[in-house]
C-alpha positions in Angstrom: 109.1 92.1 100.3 105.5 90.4 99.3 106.0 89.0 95.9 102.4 88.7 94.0 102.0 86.2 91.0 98.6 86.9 88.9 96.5 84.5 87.0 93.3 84.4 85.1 93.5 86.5 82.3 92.2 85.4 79.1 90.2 86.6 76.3 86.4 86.8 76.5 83.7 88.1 74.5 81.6 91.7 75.8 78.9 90.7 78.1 81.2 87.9 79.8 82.7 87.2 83.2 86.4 86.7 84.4 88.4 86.2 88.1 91.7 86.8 88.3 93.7 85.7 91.2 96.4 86.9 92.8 99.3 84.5 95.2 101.1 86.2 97.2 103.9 84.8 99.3 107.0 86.0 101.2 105.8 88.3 104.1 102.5 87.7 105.9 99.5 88.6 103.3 97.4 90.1 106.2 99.5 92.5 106.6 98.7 94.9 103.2 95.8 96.1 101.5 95.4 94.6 98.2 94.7 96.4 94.7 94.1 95.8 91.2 95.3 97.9 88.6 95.2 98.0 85.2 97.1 99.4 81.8 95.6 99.9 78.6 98.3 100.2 75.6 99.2 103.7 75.4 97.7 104.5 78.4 98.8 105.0 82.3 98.4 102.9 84.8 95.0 103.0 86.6 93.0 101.7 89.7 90.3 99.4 89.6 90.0 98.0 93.1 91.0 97.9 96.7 90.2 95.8 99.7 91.6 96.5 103.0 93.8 93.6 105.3 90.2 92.2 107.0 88.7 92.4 103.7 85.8 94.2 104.9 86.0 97.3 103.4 86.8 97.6 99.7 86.9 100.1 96.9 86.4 100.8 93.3 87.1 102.8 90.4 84.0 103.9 88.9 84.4 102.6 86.1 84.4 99.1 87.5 81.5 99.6 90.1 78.7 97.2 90.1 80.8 95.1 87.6 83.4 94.0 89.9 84.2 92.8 92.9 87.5 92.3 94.7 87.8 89.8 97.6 90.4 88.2 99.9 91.5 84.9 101.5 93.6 85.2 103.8 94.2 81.6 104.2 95.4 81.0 101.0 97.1 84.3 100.4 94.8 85.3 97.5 93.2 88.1 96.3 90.8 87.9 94.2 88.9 90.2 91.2 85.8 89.2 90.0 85.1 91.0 86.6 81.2 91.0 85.4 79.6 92.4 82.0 82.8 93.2 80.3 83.3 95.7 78.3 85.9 96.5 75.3 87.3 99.3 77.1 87.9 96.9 79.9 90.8 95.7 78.0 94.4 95.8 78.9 96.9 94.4 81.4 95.6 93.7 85.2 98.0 94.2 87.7 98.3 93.4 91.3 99.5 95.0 94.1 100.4 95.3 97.5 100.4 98.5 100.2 101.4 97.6 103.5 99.0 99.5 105.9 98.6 100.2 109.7 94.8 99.7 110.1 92.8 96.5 108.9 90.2 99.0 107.9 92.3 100.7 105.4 91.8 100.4 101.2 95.4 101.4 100.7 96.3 105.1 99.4 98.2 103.7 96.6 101.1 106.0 96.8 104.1 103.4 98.4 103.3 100.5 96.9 105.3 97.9 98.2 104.7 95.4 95.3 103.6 94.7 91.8 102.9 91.7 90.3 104.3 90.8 86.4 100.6 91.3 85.3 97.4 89.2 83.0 96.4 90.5 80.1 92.7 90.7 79.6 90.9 91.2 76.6 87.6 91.5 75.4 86.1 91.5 72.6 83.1 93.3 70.6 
């Protein structure tokens, strides 16, 4: 099992910019599609972002599109969000996590998940 370590979170005023990294070690990174996910108190568990095992293909919530953007290095292990013109509402904890997939094309479906990370909290303010 991939075990996934975030970092990044922090708090930042509305209007500003974040990245939050995820290390992953144990099993070969290359192997899953990578997502971010995020929980707002008292709320479930949502998707933000996906990127597949190439990193070529990604995908987004929409209510992160054109704000974020997730990337890979598959070097290092790392996945990466990129989180522009935050919001209040943006607000909670940011998990990641990791879906082992056949395809390197593939964003993950998000239903197996074969790891979660402890999570970063992120919080903005008005």
């Amino acid at each position: 099992q991939v075990q996934l370590v975030e970092s990044g979170g922090g708090l930042v005023q509305a209007g500003g910019s974040l990245r939050l990294s995820c290390a992953a070690s144990g099993r070969p990174f290359s192997i899953y599609a990578m997502g971010w996910f995020r929980q707002a108190p008292g709320k479930e568990r949502e998707f933000v972002a996906a990127i597949s095992r190439s990193g070529g293909n990604t995908n987004y919530a929409d209510s992160v599109k054109g704000r974020s953007t997730i990337s890979r290095d598959n070097a290092k292990n790392t996945v990466y969000l990129q989180m522009y013109s935050l919001k209040p509402e943006d607000t909670a904890v940011y998990y990641c996590a990791a879906e082992r997939v056949v395809t390197t094309i593939d964003t993950g479906a998000w239903r197996s998940v074969d790891s979660w990370g402890q999570g970063t909290q992120v919080t903005v303010s008005s």
